[in-house]
LODREN-19683 format. One line per field, with one value per atom (N, C-alpha, C): chain; residue number from 1; residue in one letter; x, y, z. Coordinates in nm, 3 decimals, padded with zeros to 5 digits, always signed. Last residue first. Layout:
N
unit <- [A; ...] $
pos <- [NUM; ...] $
code <- [a; ...] $
x <- [X; ...] $
y <- [Y; ...] $
z <- [Z; ...] $
***
This chain:
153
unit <- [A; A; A; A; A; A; A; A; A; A; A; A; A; A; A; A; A; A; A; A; A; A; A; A; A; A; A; A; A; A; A; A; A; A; A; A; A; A; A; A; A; A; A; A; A; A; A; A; A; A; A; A; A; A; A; A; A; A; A; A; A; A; A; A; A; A; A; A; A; A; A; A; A; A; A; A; A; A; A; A; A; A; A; A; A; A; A; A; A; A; A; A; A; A; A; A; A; A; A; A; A; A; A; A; A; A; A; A; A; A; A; A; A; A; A; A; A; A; A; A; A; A; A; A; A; A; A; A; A; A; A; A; A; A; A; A; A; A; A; A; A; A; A; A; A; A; A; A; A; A; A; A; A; A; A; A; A; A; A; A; A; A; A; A; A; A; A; A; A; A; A; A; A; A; A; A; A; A; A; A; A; A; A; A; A; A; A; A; A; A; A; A; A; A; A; A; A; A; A; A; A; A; A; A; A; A; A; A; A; A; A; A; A; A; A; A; A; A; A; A; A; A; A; A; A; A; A; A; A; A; A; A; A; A; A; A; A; A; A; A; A; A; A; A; A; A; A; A; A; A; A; A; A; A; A; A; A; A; A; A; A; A; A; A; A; A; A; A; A; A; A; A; A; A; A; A; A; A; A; A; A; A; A; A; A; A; A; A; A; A; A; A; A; A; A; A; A; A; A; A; A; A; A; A; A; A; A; A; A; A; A; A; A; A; A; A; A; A; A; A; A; A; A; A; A; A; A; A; A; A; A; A; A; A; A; A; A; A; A; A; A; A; A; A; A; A; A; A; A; A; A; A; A; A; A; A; A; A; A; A; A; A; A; A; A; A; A; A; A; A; A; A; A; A; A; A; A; A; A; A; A; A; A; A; A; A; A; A; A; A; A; A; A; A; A; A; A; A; A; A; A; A; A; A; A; A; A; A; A; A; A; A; A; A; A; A; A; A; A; A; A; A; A; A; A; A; A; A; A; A; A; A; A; A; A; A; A; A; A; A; A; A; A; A; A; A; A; A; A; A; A; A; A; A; A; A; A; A; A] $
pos <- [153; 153; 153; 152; 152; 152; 151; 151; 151; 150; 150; 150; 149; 149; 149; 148; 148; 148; 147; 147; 147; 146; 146; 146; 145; 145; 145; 144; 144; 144; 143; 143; 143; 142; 142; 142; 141; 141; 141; 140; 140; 140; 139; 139; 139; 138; 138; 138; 137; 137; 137; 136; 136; 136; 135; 135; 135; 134; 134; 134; 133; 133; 133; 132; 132; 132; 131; 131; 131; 130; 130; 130; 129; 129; 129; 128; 128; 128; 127; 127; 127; 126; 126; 126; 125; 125; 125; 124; 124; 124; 123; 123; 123; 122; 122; 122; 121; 121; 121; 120; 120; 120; 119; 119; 119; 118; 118; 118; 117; 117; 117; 116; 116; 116; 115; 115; 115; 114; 114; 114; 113; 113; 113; 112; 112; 112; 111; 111; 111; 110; 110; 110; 109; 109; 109; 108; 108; 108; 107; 107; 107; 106; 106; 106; 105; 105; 105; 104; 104; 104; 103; 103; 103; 102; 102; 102; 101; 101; 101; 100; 100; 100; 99; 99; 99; 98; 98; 98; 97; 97; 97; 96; 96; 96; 95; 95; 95; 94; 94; 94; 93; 93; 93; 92; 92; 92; 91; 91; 91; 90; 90; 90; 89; 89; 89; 88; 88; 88; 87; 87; 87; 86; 86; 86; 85; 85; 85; 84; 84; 84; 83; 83; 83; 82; 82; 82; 81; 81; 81; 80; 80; 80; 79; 79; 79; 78; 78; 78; 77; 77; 77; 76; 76; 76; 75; 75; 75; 74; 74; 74; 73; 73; 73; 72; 72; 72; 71; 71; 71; 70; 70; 70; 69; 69; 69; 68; 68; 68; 67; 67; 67; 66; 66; 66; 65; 65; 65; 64; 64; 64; 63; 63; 63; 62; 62; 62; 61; 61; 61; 60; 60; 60; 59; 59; 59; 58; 58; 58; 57; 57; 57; 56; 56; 56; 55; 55; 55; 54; 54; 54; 53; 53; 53; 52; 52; 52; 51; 51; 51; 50; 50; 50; 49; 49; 49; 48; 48; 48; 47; 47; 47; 46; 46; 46; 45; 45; 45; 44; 44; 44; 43; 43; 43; 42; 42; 42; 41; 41; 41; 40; 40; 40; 39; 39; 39; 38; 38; 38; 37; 37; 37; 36; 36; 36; 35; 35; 35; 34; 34; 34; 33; 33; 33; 32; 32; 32; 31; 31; 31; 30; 30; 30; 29; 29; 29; 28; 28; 28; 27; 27; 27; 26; 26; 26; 25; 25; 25; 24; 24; 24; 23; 23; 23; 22; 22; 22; 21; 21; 21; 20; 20; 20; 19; 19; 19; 18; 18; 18; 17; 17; 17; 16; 16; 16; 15; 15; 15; 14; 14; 14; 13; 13; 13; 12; 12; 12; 11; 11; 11; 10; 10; 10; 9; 9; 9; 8; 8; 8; 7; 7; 7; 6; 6; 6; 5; 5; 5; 4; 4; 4; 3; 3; 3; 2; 2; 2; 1; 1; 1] $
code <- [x; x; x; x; x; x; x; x; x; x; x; x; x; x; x; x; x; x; x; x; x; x; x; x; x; x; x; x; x; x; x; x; x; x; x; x; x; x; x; x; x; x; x; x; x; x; x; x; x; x; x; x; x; x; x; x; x; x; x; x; x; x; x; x; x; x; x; x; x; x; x; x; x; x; x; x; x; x; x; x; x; x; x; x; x; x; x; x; x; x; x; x; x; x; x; x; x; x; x; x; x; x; x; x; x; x; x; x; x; x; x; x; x; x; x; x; x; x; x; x; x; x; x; x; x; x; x; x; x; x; x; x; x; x; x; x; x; x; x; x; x; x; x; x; x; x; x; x; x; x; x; x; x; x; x; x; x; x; x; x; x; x; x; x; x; x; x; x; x; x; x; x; x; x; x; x; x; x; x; x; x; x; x; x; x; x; x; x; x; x; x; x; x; x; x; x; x; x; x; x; x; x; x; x; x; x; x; x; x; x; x; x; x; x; x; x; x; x; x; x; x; x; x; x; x; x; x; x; x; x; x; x; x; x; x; x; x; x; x; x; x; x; x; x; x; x; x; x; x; x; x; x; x; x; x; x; x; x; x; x; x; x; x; x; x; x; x; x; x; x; x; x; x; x; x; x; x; x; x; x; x; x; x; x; x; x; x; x; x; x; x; x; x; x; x; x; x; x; x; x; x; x; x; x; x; x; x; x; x; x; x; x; x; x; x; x; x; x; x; x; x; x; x; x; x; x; x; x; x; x; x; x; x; x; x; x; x; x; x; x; x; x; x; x; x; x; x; x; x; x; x; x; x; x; x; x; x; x; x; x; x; x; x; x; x; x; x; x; x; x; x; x; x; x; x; x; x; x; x; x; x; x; x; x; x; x; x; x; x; x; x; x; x; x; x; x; x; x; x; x; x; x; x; x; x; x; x; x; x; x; x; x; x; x; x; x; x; x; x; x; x; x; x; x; x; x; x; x; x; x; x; x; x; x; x; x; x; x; x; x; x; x; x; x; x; x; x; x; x; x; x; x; x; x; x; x; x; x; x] $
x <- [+01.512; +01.486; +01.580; +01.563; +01.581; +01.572; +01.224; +01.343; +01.410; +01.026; +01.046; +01.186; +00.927; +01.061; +01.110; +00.669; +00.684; +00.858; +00.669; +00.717; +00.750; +00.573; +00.574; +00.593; +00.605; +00.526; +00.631; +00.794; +00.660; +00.571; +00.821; +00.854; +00.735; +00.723; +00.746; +00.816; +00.766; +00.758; +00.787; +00.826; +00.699; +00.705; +00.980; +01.019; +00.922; +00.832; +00.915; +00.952; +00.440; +00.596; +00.687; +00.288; +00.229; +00.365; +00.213; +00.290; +00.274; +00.007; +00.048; +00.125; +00.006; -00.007; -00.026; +00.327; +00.222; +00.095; +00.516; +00.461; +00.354; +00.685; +00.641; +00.567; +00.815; +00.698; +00.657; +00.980; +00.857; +00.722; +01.180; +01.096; +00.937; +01.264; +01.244; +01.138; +01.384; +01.200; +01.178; +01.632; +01.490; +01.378; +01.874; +01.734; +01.610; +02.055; +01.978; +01.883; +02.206; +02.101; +02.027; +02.255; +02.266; +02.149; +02.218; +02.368; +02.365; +01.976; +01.984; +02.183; +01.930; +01.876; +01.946; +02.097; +02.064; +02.010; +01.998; +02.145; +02.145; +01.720; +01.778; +01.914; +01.708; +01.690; +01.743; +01.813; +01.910; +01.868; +01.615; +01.742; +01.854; +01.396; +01.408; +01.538; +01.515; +01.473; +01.468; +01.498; +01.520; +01.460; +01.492; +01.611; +01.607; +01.321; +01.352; +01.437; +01.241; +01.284; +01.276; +00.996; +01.066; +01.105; +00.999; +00.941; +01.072; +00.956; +01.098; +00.984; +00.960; +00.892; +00.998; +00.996; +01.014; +00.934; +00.858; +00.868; +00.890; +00.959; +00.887; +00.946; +00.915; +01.042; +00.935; +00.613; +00.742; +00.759; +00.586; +00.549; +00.669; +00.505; +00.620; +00.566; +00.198; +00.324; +00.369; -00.061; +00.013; +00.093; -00.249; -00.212; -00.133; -00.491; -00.438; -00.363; -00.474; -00.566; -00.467; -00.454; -00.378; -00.469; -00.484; -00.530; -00.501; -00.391; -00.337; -00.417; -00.520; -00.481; -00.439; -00.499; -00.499; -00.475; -00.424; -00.497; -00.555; -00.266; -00.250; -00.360; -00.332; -00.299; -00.359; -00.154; -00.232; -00.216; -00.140; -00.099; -00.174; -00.182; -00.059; -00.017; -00.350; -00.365; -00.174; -00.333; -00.472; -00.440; -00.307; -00.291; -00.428; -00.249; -00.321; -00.334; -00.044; -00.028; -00.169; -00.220; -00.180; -00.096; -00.346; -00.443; -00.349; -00.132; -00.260; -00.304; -00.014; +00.032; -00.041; -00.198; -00.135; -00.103; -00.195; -00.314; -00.262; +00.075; +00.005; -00.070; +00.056; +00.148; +00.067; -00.145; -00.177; -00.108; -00.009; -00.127; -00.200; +00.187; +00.200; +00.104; +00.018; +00.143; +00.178; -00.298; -00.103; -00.100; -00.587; -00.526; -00.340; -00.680; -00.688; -00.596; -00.960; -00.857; -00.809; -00.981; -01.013; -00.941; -00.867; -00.911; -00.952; -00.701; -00.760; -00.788; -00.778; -00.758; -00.800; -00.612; -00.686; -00.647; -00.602; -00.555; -00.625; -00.665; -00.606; -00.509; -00.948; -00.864; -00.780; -01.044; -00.969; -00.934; -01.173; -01.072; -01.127; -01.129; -01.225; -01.113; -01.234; -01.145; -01.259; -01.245; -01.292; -01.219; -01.224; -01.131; -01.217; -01.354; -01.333; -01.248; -01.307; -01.490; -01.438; -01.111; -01.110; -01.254; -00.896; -00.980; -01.006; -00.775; -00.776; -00.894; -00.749; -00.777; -00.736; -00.728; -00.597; -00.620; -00.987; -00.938; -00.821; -01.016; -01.017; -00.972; -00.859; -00.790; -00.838; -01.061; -00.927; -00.862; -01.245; -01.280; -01.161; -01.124; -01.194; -01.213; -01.140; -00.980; -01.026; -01.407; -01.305; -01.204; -01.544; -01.549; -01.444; -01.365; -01.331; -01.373; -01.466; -01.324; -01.309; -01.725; -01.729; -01.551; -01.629; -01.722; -01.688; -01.578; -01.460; -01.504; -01.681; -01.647; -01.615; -01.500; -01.548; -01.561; -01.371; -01.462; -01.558; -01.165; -01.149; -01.249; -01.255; -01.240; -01.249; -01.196; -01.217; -01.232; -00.997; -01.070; -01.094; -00.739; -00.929; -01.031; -00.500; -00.558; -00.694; -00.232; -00.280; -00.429; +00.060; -00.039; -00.132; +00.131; +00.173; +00.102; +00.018; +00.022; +00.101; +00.146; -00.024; -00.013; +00.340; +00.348; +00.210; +00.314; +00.306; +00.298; +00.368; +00.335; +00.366; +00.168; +00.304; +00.277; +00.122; +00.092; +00.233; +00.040; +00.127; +00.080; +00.084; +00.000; +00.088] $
y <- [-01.302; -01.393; -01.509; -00.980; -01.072; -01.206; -00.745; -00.815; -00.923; -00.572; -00.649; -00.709; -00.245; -00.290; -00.415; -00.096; -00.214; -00.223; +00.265; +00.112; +00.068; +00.639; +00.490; +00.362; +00.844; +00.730; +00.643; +01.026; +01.044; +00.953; +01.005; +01.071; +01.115; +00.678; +00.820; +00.888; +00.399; +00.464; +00.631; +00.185; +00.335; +00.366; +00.013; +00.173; +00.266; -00.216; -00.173; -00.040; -00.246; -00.219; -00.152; -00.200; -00.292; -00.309; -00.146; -00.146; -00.217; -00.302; -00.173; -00.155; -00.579; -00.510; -00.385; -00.548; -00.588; -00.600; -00.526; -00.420; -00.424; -00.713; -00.690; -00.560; -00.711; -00.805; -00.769; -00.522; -00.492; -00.630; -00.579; -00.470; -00.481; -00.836; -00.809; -00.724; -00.720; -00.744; -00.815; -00.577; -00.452; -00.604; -00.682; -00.732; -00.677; -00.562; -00.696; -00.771; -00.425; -00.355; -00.479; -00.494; -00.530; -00.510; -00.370; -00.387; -00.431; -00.331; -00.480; -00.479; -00.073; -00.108; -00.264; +00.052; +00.110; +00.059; -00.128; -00.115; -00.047; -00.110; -00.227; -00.206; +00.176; +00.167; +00.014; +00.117; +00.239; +00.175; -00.032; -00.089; -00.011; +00.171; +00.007; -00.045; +00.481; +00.373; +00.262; +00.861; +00.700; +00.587; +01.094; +01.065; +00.889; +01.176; +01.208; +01.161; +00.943; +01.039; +01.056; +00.722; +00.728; +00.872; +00.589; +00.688; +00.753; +00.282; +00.348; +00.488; +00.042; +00.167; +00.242; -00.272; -00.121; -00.017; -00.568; -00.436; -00.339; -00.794; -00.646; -00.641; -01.151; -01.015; -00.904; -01.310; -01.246; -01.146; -01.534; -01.431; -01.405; -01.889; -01.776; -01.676; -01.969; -01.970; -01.885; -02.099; -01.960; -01.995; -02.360; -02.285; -02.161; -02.090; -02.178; -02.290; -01.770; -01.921; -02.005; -01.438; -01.557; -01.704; -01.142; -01.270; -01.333; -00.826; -00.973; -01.071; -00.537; -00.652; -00.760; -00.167; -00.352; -00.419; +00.053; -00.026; -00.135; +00.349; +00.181; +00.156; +00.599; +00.591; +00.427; +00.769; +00.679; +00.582; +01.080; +01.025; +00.896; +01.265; +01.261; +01.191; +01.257; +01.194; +01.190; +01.381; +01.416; +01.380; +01.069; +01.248; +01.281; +00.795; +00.841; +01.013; +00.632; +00.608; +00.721; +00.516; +00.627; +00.676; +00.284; +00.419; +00.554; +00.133; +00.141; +00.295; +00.101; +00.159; +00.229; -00.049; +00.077; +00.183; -00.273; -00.199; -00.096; -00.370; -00.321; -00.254; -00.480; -00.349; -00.302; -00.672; -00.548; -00.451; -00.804; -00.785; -00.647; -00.901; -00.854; -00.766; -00.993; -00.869; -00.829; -01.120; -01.156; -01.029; -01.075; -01.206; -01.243; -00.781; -00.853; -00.996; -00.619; -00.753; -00.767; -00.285; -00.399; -00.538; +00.002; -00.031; -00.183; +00.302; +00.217; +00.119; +00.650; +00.576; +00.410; +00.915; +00.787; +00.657; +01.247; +01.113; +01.019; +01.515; +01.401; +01.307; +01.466; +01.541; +01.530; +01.162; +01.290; +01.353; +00.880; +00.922; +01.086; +00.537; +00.615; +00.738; +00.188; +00.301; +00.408; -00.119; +00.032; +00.118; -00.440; -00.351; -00.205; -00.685; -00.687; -00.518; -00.679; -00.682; -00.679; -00.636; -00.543; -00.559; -00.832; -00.872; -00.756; -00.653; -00.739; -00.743; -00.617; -00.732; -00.759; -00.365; -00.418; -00.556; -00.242; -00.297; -00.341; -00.203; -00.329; -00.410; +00.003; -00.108; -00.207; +00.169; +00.181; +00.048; +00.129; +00.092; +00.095; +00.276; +00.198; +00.084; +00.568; +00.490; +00.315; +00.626; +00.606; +00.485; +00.601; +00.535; +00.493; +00.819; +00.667; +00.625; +01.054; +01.002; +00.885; +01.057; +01.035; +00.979; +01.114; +00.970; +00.949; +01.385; +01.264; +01.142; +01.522; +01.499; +01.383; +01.682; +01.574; +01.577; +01.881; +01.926; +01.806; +01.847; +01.840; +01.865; +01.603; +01.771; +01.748; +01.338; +01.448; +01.583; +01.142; +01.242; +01.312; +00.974; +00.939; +01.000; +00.972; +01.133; +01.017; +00.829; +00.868; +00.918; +01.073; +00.938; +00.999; +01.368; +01.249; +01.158; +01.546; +01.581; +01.490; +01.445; +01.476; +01.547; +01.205; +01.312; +01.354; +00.992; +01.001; +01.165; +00.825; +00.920; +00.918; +00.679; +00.639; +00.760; +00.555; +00.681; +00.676; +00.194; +00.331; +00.422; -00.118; +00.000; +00.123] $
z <- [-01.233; -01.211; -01.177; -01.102; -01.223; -01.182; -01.054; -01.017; -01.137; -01.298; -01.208; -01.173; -01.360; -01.320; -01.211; -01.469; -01.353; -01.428; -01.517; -01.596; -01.410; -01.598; -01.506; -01.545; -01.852; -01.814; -01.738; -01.887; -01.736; -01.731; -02.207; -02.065; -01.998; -02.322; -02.366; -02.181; -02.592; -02.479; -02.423; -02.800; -02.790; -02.638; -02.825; -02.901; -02.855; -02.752; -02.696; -02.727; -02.793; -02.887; -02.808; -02.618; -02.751; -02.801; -02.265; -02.357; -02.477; -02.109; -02.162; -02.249; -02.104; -02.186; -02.264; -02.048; -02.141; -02.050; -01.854; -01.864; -01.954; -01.850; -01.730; -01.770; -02.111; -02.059; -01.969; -02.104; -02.169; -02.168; -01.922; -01.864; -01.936; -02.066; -01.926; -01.824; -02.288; -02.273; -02.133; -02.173; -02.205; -02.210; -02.139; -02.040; -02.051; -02.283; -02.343; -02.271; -02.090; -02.198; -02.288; -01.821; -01.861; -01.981; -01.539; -01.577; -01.663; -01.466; -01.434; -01.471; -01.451; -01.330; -01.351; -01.679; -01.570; -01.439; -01.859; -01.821; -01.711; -01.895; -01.843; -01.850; -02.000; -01.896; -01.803; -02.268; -02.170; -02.009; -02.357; -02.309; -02.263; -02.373; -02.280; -02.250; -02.354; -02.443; -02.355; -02.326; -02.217; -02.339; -02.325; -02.416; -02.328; -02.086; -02.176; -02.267; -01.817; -01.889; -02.067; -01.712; -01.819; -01.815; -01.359; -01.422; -01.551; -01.216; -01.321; -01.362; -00.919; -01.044; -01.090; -00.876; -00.823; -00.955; -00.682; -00.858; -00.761; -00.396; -00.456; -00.574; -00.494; -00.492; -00.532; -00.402; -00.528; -00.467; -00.154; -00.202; -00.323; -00.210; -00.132; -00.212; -00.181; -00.245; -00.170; -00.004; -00.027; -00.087; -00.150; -00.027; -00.077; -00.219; -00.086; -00.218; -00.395; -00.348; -00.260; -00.287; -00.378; -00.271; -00.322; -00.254; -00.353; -00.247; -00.331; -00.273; -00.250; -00.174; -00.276; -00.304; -00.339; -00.262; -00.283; -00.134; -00.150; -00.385; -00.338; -00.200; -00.534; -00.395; -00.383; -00.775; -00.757; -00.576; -00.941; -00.783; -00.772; -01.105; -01.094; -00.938; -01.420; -01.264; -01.247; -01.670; -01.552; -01.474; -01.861; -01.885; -01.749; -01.711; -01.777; -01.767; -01.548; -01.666; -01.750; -01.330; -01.261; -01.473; -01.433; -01.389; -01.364; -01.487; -01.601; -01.550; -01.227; -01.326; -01.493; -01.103; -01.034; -01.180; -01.297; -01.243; -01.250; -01.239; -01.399; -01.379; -00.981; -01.030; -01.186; -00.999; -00.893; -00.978; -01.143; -01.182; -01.124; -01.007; -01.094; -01.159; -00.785; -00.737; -00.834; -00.826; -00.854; -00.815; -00.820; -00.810; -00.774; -00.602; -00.757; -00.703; -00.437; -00.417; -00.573; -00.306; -00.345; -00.349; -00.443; -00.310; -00.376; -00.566; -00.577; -00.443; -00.646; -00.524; -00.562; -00.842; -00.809; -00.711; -00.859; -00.738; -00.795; -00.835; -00.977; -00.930; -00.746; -00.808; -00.923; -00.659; -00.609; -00.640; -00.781; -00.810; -00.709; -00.765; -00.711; -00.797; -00.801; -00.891; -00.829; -00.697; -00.674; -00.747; -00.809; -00.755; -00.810; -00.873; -00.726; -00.669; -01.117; -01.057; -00.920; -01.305; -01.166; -01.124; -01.447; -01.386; -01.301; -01.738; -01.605; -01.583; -02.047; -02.031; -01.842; -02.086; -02.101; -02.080; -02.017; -02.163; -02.233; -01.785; -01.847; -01.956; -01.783; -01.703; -01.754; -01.910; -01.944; -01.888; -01.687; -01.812; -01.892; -01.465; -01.473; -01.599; -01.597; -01.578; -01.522; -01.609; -01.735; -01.699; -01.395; -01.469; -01.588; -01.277; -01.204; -01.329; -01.440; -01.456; -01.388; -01.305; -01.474; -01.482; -01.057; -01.078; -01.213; -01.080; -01.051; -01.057; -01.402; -01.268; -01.223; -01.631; -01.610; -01.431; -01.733; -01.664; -01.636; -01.948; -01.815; -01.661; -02.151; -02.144; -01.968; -02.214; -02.361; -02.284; -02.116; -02.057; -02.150; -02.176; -02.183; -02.107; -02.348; -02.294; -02.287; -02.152; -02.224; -02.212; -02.041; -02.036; -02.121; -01.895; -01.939; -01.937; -01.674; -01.811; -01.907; -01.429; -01.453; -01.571; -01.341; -01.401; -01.466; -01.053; -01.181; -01.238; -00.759; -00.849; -00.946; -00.512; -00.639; -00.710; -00.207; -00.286; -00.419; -00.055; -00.030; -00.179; +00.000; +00.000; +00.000] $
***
C-alpha cells in the first residue's frame, strides 16, 4: 500500500475535457484497465482530483502493479494511492520479490533503462513483458510514463 506518483500531463488522454467529474473520470480509468484485459470486478477506482484511489482484491502482485500503473499512466492523474490486496488461493506460495517503479525520462529507451537497473542492456523485454499489456511495442515509450521494473529472475 502506499501513494506512487506520476506526471499529470503524461499518459494517455481518456478524458475528452477536463470538466469531467470525478465519478465520470473513475469510470473512465476503470474501463481503461479493463481494456488491457484485467480482472477489476473486485477492484474500486475512485478518483480525487487528480488522485486515483484504488481499493479492493486482484489475483497476482503482478497484476496489482500493472493496475497501479494502467491508472496512474493516464494524462490528468498525478498520484495513484494503493490499497490492493493480493489474494492468492491456498495454499500460499512464497510471495514475489517487490517491482520497483521506473518513471521514463527524456532521451530514455528500454534498453538504456535495463542497463541502468539490471547492468545489462539486453534485459529490455524483461521490462517490456512486465509491462504488457500496456505497452504494444518496446520503441513506444514516452517521458513520465511509469514502468513495472520487475526483479531478475
Amino acid at each position: 500500500m502506499g501513494l506512487i506518483s506520476f506526471i499529470k500531463n503524461a499518459g494517455t488522454k481518456i478524458f475528452k475535457s477536463e470538466e469531467k467529474r470525478e465519478e465520470e473520470k473513475a469510470e473512465l480509468i476503470a474501463e481503461h484497465i479493463k481494456k488491457f484485459g484485467f480482472d477489476v470486478s473486485k477492484v474500486k477506482v475512485a478518483v480525487d482530483d487528480e488522485k486515483v484511489i484504488l481499493t479492493g482484491q486482484v489475483d497476482t502482485r503482478a497484476n496489482k502493479n500493472k493496475i497501479i500503473v494502467t491508472a496512474g499512466n493516464v494524462d490528468g492523474i498525478s498520484a495513484v494511492e494503493d490499497h490492493l490486496l493480493v489474494m492468492t488461493p491456498e495454499p500460499v506460495a512464497p510471495p514475489e520479490p517487490e517491482k520497483q517503479f521506473y518513471t521514463v525520462k527524456k532521451g530514455d529507451y528500454l534498453s538504456k533503462i535495463a542497463k541502468q537497473v539490471y547492468g545489462d542492456a539486453r534485459k529490455y523485454p524483461v521490462i517490456f513483458e512486465a509491462n504488457k499489456p500496456m505497452l504494444k511495442d518496446p520503441d513506444l515509450i514516452y517521458p513520465g510514463q511509469v514502468l513495472v521494473i520487475p526483479p531478475l529472475q
